[in-house]
ROGU-384541 format. One record per residue (C-alpha): x, y, z; residue number from 1; residue in three letters. Coordinates in steps of 0.02 Angstrom, whole numbers. Last residue first. Example, Ala and Ser with C-alpha at 12.3 -4.5 7.8 and 13.67 -1.06 7.14 Angstrom:
residues 2
<site><xx>684</xx><yy>-53</yy><zz>357</zz><i>2</i><aa>SER</aa></site>
<site><xx>615</xx><yy>-225</yy><zz>390</zz><i>1</i><aa>ALA</aa></site>
END
This chain:
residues 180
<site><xx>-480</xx><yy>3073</yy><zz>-576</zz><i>180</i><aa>UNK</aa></site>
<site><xx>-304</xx><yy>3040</yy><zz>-598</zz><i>179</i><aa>UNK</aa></site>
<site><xx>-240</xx><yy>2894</yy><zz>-734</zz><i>178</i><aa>UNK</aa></site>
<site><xx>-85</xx><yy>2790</yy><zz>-650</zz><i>177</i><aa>UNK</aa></site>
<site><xx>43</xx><yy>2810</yy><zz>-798</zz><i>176</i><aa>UNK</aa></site>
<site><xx>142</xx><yy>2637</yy><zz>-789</zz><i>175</i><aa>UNK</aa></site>
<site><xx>317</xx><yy>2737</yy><zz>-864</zz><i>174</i><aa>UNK</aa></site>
<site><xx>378</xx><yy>2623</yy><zz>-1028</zz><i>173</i><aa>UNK</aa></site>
<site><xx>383</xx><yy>2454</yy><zz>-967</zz><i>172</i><aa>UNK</aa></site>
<site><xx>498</xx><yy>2386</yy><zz>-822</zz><i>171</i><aa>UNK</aa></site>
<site><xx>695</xx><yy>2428</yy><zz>-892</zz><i>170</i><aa>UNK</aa></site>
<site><xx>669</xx><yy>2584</yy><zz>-933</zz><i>169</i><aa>UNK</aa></site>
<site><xx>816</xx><yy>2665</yy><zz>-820</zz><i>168</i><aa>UNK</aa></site>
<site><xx>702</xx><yy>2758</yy><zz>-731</zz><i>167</i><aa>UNK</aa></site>
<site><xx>592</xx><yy>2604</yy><zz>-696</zz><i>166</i><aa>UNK</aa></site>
<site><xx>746</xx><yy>2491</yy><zz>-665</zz><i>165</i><aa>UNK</aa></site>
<site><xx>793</xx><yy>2634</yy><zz>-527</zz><i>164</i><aa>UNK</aa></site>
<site><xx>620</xx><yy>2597</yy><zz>-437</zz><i>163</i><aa>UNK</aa></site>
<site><xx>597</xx><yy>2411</yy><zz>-446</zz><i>162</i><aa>UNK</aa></site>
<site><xx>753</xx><yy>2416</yy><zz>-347</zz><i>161</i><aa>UNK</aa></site>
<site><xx>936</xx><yy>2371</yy><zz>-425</zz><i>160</i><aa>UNK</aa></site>
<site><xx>1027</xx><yy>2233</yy><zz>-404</zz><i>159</i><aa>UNK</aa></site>
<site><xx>1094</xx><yy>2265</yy><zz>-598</zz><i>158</i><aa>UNK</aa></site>
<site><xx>1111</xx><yy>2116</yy><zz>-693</zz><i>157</i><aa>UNK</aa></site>
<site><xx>938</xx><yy>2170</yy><zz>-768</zz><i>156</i><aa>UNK</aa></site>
<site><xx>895</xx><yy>1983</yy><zz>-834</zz><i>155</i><aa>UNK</aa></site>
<site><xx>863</xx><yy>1936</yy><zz>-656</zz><i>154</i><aa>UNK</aa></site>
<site><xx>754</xx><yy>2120</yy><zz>-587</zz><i>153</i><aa>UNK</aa></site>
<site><xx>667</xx><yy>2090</yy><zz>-774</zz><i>152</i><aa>UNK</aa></site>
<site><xx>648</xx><yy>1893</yy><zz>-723</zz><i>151</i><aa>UNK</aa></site>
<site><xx>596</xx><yy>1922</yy><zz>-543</zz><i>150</i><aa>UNK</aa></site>
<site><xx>461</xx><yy>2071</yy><zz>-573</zz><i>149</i><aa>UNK</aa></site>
<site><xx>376</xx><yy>1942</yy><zz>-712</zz><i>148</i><aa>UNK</aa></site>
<site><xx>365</xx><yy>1807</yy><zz>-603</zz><i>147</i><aa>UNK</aa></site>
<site><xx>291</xx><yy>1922</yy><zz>-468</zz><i>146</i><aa>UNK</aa></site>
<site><xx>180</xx><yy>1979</yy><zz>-587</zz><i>145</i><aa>UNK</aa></site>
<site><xx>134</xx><yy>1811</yy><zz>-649</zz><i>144</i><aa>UNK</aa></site>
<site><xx>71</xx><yy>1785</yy><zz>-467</zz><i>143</i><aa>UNK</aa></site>
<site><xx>-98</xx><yy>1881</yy><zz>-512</zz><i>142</i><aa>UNK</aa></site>
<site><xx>-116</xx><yy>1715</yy><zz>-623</zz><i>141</i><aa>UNK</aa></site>
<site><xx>-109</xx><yy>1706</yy><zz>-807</zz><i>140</i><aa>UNK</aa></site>
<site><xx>-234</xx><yy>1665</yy><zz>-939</zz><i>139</i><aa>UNK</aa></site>
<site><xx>-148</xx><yy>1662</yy><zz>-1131</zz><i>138</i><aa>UNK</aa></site>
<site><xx>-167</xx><yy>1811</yy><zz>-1231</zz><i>137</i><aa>UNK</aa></site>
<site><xx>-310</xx><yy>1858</yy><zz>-1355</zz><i>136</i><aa>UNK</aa></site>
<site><xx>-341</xx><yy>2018</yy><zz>-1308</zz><i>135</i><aa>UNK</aa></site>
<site><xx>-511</xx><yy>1995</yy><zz>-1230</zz><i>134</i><aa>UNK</aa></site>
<site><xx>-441</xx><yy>1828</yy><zz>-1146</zz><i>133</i><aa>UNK</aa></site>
<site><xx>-297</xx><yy>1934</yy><zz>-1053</zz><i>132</i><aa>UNK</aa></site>
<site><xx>-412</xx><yy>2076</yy><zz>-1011</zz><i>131</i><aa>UNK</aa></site>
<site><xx>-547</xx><yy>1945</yy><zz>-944</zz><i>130</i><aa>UNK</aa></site>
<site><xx>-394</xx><yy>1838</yy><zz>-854</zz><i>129</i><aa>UNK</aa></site>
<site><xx>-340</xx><yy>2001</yy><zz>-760</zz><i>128</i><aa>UNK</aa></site>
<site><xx>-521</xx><yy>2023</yy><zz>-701</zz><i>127</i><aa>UNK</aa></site>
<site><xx>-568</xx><yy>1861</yy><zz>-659</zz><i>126</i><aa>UNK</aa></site>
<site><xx>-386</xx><yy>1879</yy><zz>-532</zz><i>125</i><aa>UNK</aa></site>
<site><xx>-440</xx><yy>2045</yy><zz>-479</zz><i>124</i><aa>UNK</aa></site>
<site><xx>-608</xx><yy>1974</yy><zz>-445</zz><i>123</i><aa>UNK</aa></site>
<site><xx>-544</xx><yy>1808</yy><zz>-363</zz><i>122</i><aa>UNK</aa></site>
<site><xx>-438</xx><yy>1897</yy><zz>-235</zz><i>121</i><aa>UNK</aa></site>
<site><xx>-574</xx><yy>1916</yy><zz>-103</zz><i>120</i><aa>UNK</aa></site>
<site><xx>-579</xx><yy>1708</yy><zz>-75</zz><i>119</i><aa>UNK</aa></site>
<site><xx>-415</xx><yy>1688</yy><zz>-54</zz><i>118</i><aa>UNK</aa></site>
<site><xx>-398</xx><yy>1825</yy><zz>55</zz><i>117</i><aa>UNK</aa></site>
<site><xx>-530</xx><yy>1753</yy><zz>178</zz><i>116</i><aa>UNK</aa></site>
<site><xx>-447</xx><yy>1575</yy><zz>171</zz><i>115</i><aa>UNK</aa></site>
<site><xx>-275</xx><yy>1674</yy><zz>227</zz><i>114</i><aa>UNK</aa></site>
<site><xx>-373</xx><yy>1782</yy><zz>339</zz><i>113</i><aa>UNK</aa></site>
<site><xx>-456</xx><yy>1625</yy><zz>423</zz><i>112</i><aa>UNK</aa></site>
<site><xx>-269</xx><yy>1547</yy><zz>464</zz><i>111</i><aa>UNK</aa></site>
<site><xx>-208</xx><yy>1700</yy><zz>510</zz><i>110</i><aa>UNK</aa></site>
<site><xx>-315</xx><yy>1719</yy><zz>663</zz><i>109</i><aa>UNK</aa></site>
<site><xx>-330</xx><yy>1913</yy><zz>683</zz><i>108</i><aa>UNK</aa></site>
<site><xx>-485</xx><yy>1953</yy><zz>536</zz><i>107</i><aa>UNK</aa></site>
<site><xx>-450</xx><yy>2114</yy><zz>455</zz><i>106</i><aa>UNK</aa></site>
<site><xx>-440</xx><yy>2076</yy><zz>292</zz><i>105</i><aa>UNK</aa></site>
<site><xx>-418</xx><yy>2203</yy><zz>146</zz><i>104</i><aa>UNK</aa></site>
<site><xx>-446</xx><yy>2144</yy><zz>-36</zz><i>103</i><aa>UNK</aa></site>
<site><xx>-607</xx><yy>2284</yy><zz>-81</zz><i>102</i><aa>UNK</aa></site>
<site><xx>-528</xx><yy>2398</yy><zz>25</zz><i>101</i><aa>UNK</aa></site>
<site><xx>-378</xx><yy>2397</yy><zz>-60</zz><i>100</i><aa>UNK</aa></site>
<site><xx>-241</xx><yy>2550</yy><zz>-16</zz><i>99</i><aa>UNK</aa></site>
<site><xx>-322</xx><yy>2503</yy><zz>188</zz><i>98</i><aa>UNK</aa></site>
<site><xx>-326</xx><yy>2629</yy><zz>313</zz><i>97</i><aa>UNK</aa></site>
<site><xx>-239</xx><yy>2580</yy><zz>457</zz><i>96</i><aa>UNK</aa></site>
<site><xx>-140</xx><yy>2761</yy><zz>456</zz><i>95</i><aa>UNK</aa></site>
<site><xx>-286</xx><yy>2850</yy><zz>437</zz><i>94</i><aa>UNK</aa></site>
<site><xx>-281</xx><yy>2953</yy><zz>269</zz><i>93</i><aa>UNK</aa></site>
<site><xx>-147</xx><yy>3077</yy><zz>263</zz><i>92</i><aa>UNK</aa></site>
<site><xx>-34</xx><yy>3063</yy><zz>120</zz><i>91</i><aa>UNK</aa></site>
<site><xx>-116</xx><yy>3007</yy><zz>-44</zz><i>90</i><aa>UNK</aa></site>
<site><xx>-86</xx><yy>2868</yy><zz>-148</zz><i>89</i><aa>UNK</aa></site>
<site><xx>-64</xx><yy>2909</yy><zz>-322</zz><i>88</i><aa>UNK</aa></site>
<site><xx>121</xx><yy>2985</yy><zz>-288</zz><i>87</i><aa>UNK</aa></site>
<site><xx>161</xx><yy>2808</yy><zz>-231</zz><i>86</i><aa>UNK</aa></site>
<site><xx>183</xx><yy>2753</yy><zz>-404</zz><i>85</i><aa>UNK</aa></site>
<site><xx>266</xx><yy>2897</yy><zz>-471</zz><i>84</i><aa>UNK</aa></site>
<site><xx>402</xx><yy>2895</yy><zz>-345</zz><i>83</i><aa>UNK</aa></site>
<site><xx>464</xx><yy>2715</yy><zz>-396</zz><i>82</i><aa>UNK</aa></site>
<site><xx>432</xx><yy>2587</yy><zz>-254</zz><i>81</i><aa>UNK</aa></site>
<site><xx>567</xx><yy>2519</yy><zz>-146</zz><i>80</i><aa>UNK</aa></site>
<site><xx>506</xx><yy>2369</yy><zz>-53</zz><i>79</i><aa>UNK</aa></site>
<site><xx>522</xx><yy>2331</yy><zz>124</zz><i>78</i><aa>UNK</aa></site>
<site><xx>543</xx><yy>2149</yy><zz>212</zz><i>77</i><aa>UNK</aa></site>
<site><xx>462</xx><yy>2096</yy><zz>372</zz><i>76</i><aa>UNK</aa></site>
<site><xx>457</xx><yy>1919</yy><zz>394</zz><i>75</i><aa>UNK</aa></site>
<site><xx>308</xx><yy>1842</yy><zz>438</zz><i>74</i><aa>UNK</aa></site>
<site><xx>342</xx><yy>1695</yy><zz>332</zz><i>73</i><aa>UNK</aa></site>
<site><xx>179</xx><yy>1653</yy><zz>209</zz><i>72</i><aa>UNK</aa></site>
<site><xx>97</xx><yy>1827</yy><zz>253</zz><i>71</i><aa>UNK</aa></site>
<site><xx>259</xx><yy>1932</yy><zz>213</zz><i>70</i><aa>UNK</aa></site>
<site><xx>255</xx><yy>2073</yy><zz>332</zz><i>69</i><aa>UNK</aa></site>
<site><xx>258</xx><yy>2245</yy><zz>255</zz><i>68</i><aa>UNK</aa></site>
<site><xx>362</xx><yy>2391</yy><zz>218</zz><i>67</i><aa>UNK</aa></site>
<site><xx>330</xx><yy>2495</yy><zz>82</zz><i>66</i><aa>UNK</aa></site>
<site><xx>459</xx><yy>2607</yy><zz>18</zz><i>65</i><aa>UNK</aa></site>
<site><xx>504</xx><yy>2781</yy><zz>-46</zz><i>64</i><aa>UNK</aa></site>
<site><xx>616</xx><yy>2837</yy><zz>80</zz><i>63</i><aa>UNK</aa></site>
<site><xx>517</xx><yy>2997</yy><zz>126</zz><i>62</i><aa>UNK</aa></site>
<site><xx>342</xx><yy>2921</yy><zz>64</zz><i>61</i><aa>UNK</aa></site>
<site><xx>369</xx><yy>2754</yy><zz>194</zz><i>60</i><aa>UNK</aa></site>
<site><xx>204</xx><yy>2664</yy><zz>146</zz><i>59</i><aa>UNK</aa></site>
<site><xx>148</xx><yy>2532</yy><zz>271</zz><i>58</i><aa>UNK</aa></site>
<site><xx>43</xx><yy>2634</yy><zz>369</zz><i>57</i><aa>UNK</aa></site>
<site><xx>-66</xx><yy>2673</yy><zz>220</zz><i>56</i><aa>UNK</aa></site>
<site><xx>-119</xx><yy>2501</yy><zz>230</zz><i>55</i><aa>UNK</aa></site>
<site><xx>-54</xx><yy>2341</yy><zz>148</zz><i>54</i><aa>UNK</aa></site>
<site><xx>-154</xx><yy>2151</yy><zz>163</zz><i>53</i><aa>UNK</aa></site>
<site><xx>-202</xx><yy>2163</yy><zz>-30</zz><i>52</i><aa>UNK</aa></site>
<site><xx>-25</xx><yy>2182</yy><zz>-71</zz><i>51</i><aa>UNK</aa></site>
<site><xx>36</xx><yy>2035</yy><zz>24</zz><i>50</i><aa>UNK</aa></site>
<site><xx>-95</xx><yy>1906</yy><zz>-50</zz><i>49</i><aa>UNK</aa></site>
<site><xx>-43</xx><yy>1963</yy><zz>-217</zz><i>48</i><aa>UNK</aa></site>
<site><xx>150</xx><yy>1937</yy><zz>-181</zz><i>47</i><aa>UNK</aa></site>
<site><xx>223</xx><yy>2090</yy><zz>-206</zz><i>46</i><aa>UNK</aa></site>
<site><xx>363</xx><yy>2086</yy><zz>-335</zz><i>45</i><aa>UNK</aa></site>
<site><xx>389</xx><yy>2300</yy><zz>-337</zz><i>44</i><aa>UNK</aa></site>
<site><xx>336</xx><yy>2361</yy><zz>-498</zz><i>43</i><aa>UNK</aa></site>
<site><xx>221</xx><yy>2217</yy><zz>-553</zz><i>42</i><aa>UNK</aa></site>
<site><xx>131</xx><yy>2197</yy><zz>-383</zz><i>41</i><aa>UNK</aa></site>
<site><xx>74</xx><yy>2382</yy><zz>-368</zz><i>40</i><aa>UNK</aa></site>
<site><xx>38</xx><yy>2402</yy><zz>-557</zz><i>39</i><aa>UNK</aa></site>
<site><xx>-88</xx><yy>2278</yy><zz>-550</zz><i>38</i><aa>UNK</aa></site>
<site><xx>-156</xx><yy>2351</yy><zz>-379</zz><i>37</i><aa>UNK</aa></site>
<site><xx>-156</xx><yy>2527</yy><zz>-456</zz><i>36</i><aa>UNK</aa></site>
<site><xx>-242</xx><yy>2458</yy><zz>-623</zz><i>35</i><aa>UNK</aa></site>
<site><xx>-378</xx><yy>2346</yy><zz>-516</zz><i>34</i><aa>UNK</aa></site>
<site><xx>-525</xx><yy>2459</yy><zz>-553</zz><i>33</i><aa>UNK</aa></site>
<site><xx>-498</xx><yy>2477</yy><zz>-723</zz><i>32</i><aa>UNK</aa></site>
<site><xx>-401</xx><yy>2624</yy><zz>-818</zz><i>31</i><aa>UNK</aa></site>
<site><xx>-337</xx><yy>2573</yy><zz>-1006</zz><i>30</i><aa>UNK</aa></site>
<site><xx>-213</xx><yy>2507</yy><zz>-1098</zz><i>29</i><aa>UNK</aa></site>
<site><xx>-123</xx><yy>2452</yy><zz>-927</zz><i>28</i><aa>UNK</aa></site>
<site><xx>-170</xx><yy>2260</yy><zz>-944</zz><i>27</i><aa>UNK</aa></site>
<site><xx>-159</xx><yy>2240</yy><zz>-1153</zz><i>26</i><aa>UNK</aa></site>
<site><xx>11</xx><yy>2339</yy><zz>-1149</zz><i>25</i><aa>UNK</aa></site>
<site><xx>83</xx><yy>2203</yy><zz>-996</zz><i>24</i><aa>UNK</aa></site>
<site><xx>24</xx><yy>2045</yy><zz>-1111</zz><i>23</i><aa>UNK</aa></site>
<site><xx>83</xx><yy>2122</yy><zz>-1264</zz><i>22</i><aa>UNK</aa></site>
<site><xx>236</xx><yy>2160</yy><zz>-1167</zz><i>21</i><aa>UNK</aa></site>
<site><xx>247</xx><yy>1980</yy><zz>-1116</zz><i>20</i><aa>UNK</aa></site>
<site><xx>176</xx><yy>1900</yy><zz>-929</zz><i>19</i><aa>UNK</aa></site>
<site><xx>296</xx><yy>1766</yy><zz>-862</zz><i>18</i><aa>UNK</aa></site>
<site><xx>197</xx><yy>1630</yy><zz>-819</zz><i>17</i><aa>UNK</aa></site>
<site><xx>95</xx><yy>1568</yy><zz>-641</zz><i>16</i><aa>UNK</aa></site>
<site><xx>-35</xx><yy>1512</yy><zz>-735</zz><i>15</i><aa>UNK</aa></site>
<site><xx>77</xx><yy>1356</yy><zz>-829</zz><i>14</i><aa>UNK</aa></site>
<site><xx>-13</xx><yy>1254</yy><zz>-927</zz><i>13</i><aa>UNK</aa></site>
<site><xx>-67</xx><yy>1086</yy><zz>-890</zz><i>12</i><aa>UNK</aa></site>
<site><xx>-107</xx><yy>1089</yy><zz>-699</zz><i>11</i><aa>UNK</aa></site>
<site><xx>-8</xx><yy>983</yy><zz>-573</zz><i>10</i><aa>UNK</aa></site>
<site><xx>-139</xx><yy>917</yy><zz>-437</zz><i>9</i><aa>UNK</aa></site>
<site><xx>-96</xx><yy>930</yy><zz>-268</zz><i>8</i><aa>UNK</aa></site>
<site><xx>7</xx><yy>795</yy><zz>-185</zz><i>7</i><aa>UNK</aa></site>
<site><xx>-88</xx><yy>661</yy><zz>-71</zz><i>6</i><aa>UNK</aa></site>
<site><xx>58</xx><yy>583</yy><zz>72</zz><i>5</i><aa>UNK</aa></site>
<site><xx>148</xx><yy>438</yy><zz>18</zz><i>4</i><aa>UNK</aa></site>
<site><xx>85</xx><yy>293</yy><zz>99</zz><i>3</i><aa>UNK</aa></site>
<site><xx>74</xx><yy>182</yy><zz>-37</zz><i>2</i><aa>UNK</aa></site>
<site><xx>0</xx><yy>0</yy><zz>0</zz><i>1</i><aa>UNK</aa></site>
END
């Protein structure tokens, strides 16, 4: 009898992939609801679950970073996030106000805010598979940011942050966060 322990299923495809320009220039054609959270996680490697947990409290405008304690760990790490990013978040809301509302989870036990995350990041994810099915593209997960963040930060050779890649035009041309 095998007593190997049951191993999740392997899915053909890959979801978690790295996203292509035509991929990036179908998601930030235009402004959607999830644009700043898109734009979050591709510019500084977020994992989705992380970015949905951040608050105002988290953003460090003088240094230009986000802070933040990894959900999977609870490590604290920070992030450096180029200036035009953060300008679109405003200084001076409540401190524990959330950047997502719509993601945000507030429950203490961590094991019920990881099932409650789960559960709030299916729109963004619907979402980025809509834009990605309207244009043709094949469906990628939220963590094909990520993916996406490590391979430009890897094929960079520089160490640099998110932030001097972004000058340097490495990441796509400028994300241009639209103002109401």
């Amino acid at each position: 009898m095998d007593n190997t322990p049951d191993l999740p299923r392997i899915i053909e495809g890959t979801l978690h992939r790295l996203l292509q320009p035509e991929d990036l220039a179908a998601i930030f054609r235009y402004d959607h609801a999830w644009y700043r959270y898109y734009s979050l996680l591709l510019t500084t490697g977020i994992w989705p679950g992380d970015g949905a947990m951040l608050t105002y409290n988290n953003i460090s405008w003088e240094r230009s970073v986000i802070g933040h304690f990894r959900q999977t760990n609870n490590k604290y790490e920070e992030v450096a996030v180029p200036l035009q990013l953060l300008e679109d978040y405003p200084q001076g809301p409540p401190p524990k106000t959330p950047l997502f509302p719509d993601l945000f989870s507030d429950i203490e036990e961590q094991e019920y805010r990881l099932e409650q995350l789960s559960e709030r990041l299916g729109p963004p994810s619907d979402y980025l598979e809509s834009i990605l099915s309207a244009a043709g593209r094949p469906v990628a997960s939220l963590v094909a940011f990520r993916v996406t963040y490590d391979h430009i930060i890897r094929d960079s050779h520089a160490g640099s942050g998110p932030a001097e890649l972004q000058l340097k035009g490495i990441l796509p041309e400028k994300i241009k966060i639209p103002r109401s």
